[in-house]
The first five atom37 places (N, CA, C, CB, O) and aatype in JSON, in Angstrom:
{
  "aatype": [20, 20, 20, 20, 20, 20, 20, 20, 20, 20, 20, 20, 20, 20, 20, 20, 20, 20, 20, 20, 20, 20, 20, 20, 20, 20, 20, 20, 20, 20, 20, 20, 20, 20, 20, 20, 20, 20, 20, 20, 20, 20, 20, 20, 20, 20, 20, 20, 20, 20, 20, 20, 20, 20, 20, 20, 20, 20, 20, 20, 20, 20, 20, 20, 20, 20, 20, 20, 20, 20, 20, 20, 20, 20, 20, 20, 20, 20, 20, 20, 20, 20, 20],
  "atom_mask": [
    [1, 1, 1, 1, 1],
    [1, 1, 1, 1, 1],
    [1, 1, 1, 1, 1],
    [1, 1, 1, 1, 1],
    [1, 1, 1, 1, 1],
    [1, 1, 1, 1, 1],
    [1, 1, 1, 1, 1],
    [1, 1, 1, 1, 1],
    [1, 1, 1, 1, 1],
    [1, 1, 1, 1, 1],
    [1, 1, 1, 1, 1],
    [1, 1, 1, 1, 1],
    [1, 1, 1, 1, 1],
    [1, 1, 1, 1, 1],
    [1, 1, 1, 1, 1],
    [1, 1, 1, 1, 1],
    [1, 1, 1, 1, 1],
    [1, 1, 1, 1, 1],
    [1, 1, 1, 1, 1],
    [1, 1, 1, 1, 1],
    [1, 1, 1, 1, 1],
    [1, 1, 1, 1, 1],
    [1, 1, 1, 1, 1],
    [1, 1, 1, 1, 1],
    [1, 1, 1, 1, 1],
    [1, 1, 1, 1, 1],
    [1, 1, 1, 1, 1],
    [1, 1, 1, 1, 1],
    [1, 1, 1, 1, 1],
    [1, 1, 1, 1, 1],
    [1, 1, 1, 1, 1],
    [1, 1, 1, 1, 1],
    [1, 1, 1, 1, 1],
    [1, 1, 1, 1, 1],
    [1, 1, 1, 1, 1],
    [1, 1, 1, 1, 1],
    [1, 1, 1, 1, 1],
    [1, 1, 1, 1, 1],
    [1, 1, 1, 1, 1],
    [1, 1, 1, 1, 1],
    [1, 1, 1, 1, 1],
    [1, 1, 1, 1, 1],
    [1, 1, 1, 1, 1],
    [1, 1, 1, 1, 1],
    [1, 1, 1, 1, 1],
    [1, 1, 1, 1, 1],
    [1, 1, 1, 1, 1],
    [1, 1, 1, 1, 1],
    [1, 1, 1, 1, 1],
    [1, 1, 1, 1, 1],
    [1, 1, 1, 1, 1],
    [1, 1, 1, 1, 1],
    [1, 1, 1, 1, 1],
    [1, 1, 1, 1, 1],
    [1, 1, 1, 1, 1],
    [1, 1, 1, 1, 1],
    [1, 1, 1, 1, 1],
    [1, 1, 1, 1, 1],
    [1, 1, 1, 1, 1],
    [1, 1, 1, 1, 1],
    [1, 1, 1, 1, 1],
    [1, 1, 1, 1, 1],
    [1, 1, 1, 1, 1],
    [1, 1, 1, 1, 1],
    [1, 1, 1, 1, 1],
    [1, 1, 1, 1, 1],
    [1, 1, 1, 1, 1],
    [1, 1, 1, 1, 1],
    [1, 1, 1, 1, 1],
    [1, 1, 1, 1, 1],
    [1, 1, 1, 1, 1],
    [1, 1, 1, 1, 1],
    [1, 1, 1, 1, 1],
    [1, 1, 1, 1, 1],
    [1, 1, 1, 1, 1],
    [1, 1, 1, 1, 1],
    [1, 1, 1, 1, 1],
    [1, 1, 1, 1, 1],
    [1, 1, 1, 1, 1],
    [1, 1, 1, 1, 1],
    [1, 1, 1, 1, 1],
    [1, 1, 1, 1, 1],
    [1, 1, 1, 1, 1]
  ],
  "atom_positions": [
    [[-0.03, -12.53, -12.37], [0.63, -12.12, -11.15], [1.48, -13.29, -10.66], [-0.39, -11.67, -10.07], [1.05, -14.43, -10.85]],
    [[2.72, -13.11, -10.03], [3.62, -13.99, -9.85], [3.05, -14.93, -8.32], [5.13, -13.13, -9.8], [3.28, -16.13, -8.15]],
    [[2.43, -14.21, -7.51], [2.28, -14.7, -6.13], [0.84, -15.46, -5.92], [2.43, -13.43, -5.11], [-0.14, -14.74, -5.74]],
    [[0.75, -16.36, -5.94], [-0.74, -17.19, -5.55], [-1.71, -16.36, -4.53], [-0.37, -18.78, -4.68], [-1.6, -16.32, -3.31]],
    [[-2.59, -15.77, -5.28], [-3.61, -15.05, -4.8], [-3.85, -15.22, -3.56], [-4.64, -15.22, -5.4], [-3.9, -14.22, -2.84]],
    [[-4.05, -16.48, -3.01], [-4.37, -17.12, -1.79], [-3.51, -17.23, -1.21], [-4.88, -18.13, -1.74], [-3.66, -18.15, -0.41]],
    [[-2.15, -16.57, -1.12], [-1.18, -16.42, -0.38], [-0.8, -15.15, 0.26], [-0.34, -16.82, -1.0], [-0.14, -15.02, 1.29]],
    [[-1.44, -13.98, -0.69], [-1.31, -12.74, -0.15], [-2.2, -12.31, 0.96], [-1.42, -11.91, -1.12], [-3.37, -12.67, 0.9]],
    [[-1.66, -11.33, 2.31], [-2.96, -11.49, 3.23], [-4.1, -10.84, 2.61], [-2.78, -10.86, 4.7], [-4.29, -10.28, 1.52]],
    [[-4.94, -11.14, 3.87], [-6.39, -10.33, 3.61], [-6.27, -8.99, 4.6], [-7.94, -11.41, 4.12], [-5.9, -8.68, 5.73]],
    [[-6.98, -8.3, 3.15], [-7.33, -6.79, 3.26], [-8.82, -6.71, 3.22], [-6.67, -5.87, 2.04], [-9.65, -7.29, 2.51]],
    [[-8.96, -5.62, 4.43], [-10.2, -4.63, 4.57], [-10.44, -4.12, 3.82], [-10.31, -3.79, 5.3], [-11.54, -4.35, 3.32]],
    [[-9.33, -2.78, 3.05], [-9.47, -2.03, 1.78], [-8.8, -1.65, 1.08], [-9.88, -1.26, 1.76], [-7.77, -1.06, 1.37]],
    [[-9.19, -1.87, -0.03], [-8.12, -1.11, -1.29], [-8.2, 0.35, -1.76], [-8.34, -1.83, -2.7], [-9.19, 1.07, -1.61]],
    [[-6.97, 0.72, -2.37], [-6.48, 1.76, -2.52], [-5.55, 1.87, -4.2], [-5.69, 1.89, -1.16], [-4.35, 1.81, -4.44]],
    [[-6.51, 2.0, -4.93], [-5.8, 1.93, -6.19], [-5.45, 2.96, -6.9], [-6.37, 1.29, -6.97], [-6.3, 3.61, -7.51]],
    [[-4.01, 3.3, -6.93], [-3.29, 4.35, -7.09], [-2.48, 4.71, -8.61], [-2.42, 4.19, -6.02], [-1.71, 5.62, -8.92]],
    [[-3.12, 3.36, -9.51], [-2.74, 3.51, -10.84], [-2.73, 4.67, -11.92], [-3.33, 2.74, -11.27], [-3.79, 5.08, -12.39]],
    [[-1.63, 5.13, -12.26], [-1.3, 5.88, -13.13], [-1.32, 7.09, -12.54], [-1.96, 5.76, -14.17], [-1.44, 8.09, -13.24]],
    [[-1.18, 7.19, -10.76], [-0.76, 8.24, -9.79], [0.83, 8.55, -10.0], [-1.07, 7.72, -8.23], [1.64, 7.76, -10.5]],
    [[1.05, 9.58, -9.63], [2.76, 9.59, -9.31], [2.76, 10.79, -8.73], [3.94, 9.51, -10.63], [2.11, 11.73, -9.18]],
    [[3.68, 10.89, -7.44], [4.23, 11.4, -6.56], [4.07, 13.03, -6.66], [5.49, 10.86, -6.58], [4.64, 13.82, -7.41]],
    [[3.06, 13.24, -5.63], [3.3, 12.69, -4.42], [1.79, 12.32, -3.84], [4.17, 13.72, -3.52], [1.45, 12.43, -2.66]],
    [[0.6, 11.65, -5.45], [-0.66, 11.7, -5.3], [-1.01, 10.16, -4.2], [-1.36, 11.78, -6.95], [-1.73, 10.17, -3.2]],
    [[-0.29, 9.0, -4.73], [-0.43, 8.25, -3.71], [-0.11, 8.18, -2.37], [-0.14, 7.56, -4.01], [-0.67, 7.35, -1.65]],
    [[0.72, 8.93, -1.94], [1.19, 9.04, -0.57], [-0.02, 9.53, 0.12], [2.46, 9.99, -0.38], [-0.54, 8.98, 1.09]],
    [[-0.63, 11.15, -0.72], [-1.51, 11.98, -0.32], [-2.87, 10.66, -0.02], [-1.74, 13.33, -1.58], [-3.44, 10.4, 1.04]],
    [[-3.09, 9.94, -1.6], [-4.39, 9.07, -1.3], [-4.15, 8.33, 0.38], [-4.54, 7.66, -2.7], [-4.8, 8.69, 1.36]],
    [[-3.58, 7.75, 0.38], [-3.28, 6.56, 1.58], [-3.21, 7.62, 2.75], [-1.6, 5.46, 1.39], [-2.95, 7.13, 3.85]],
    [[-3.34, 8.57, 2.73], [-2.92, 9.26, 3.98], [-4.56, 9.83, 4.36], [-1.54, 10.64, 3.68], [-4.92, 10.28, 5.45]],
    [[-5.34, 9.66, 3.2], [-6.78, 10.18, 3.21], [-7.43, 8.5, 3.94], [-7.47, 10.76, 1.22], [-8.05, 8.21, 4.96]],
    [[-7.04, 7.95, 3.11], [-7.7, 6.31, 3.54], [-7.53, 5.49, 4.65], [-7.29, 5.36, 2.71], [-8.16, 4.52, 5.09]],
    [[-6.02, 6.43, 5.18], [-6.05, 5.48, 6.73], [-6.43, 6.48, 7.6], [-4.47, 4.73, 7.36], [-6.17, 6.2, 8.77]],
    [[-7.11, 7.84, 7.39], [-8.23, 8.28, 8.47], [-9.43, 7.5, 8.57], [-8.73, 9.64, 8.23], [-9.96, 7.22, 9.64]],
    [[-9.84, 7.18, 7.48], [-11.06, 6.62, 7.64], [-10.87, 4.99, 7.9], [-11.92, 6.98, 6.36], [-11.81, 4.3, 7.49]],
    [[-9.98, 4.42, 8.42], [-9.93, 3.01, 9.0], [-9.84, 3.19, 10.35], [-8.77, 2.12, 8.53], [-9.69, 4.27, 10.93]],
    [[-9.97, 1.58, 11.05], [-9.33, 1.51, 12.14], [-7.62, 0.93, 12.2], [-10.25, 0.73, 12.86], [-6.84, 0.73, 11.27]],
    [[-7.45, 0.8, 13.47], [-6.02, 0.27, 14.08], [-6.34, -1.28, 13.98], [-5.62, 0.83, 15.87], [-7.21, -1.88, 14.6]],
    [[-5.22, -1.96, 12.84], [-5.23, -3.37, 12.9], [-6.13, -3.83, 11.93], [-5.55, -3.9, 14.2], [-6.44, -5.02, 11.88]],
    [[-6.85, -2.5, 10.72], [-7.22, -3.3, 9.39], [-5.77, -3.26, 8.61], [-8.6, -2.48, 8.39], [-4.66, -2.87, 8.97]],
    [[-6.29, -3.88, 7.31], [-5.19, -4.0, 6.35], [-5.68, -3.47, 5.5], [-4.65, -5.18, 5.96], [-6.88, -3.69, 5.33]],
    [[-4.89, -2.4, 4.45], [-5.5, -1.86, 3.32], [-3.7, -2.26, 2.34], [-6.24, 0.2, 3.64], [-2.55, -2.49, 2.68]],
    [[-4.47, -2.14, 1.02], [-3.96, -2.86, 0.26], [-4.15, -1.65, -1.13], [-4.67, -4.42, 0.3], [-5.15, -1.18, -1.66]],
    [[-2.59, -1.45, -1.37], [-2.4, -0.82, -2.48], [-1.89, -0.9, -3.81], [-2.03, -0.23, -2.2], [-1.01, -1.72, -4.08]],
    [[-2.33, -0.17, -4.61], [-1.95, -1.12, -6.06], [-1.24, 0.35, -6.85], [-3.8, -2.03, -7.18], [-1.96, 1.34, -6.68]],
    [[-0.49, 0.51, -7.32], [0.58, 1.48, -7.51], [1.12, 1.0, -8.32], [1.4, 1.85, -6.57], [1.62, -0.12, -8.31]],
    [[1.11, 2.06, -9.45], [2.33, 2.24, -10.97], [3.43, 3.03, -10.81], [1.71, 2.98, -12.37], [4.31, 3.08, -11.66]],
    [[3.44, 3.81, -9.58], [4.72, 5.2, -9.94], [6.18, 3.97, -9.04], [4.18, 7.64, -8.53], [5.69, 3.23, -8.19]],
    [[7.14, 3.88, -9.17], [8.31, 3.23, -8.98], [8.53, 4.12, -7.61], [9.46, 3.28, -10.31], [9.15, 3.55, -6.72]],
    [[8.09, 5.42, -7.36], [8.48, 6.04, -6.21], [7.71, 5.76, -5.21], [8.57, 7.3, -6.33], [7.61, 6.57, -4.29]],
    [[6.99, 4.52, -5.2], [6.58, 4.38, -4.07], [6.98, 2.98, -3.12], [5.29, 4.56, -4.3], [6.7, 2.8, -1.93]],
    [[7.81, 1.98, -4.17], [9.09, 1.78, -3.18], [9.91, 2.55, -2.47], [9.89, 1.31, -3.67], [10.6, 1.95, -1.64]],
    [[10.02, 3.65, -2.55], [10.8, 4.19, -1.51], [9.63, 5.04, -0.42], [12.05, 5.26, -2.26], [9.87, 5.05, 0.78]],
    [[8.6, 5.59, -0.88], [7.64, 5.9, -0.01], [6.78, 5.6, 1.06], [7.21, 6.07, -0.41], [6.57, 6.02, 2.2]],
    [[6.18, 4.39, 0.02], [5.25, 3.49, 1.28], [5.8, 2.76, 2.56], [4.55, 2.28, 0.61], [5.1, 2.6, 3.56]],
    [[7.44, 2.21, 2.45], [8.3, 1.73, 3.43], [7.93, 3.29, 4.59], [10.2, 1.4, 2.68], [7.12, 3.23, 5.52]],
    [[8.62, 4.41, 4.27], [8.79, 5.36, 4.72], [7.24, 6.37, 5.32], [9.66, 5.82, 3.7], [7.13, 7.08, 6.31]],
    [[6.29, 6.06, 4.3], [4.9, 6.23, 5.12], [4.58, 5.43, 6.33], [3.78, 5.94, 4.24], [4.13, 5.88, 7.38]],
    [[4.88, 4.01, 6.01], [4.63, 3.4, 7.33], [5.44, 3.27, 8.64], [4.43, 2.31, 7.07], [5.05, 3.01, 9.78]],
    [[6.87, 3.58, 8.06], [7.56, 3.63, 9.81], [7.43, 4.99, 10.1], [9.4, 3.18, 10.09], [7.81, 5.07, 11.27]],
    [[7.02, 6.39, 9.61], [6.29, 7.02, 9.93], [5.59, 7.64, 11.0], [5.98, 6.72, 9.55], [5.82, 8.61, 11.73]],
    [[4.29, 6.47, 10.82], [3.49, 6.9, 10.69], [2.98, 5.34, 12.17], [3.07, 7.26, 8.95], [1.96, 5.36, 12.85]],
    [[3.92, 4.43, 12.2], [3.71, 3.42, 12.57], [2.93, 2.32, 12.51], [3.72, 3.63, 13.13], [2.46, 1.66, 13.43]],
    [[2.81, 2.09, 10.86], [2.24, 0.98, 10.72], [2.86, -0.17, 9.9], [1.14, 1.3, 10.3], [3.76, -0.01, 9.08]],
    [[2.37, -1.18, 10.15], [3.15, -1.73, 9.78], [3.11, -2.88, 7.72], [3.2, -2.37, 11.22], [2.17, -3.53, 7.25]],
    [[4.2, -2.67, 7.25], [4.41, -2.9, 6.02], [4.36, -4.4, 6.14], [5.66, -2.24, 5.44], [5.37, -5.04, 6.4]],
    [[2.97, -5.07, 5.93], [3.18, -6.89, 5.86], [3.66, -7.34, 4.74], [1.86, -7.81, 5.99], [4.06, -8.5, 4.66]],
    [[3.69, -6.44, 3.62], [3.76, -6.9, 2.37], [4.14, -6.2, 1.65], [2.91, -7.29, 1.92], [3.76, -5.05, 1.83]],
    [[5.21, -6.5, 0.27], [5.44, -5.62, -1.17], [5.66, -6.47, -1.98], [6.57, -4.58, -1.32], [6.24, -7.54, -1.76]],
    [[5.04, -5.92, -3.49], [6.13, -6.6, -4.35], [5.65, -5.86, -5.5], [6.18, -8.35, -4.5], [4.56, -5.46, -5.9]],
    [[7.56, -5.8, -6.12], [7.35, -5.08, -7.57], [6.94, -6.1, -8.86], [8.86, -4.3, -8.0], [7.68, -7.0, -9.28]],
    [[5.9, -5.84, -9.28], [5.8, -6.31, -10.64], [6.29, -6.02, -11.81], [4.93, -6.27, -10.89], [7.37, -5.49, -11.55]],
    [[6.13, -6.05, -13.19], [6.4, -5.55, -14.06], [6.27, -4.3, -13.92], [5.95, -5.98, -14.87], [7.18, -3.49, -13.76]],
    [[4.54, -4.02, -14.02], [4.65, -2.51, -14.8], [3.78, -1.89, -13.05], [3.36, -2.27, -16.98], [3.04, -0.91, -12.95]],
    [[4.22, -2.9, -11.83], [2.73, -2.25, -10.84], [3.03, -2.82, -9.69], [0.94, -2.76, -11.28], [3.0, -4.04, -9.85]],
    [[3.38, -2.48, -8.35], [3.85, -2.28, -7.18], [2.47, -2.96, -5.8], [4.24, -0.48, -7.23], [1.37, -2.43, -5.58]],
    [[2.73, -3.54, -5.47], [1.27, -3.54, -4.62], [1.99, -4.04, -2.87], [-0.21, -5.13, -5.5], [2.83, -4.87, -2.52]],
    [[1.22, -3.14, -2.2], [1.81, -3.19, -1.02], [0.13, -3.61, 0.15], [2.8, -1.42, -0.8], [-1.07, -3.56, -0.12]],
    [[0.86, -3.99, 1.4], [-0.56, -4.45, 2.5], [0.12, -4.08, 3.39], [-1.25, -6.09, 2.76], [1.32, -4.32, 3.51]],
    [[-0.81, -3.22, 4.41], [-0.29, -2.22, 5.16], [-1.34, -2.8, 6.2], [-0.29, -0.56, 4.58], [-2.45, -3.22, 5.87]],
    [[-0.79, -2.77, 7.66], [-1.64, -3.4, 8.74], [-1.4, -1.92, 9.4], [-1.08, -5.03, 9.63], [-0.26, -1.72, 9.82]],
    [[-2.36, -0.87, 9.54], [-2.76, 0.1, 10.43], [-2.04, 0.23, 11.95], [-4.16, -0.15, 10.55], [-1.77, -0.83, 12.51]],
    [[-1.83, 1.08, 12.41], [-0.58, 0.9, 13.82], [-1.97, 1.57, 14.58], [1.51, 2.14, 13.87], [-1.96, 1.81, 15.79]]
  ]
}
C-alpha cells in the first residue's frame, strides 16, 4: 500500500466491499451506517471503480463527511466520519 498505515485515520468499522459492484456497495454502507453512531469512522475497502464516483456522492448526501480516498491499483479505500 502506498500510504503509511499510521497515517491513515482511525476507524470504528470496516466495510469490505471486494469484488462488489454497483450498486452492492452503496447498498452495504447504507446498511452499516444504520447501525453506527454520529462521529464514528467506518472505513471501506472497494474493487468496483464506480465507487469513486459514488461514495463522494453517498456522503454529501447523506451528510457525512468523506476524510479520506485513495485509488490503488486494483482497490479503492475510503474513511467516512458519520454526519
Amino acid at each position: 500500500m502506498a500510504e503509511n498505515m499510521e497515517s491513515l485515520p482511525a476507524h470504528d468499522e470496516l466495510l469490505d466491499t471486494t469484488g462488489l459492484y454497483c450498486p452492492e456497495p452503496i447498498m452495504m454502507m447504507h446498511g452499516k451506517v444504520r447501525d453506527m453512531q454520529p462521529g464514528q469512522v467506518l472505513k471501506v475497502v472497494a474493487t468496483d471503480p464506480a465507487t469513486t464516483r459514488d461514495v463522494p456522492k453517498f456522503c454529501q448526501f447523506l451528510g457525512h463527511d468523506l476524510l479520506y480516498q485513495q485509488a490503488l491499483a486494483n482497490e479503492y479505500l475510503y474513511f467516512i466520519r458519520l454526519g
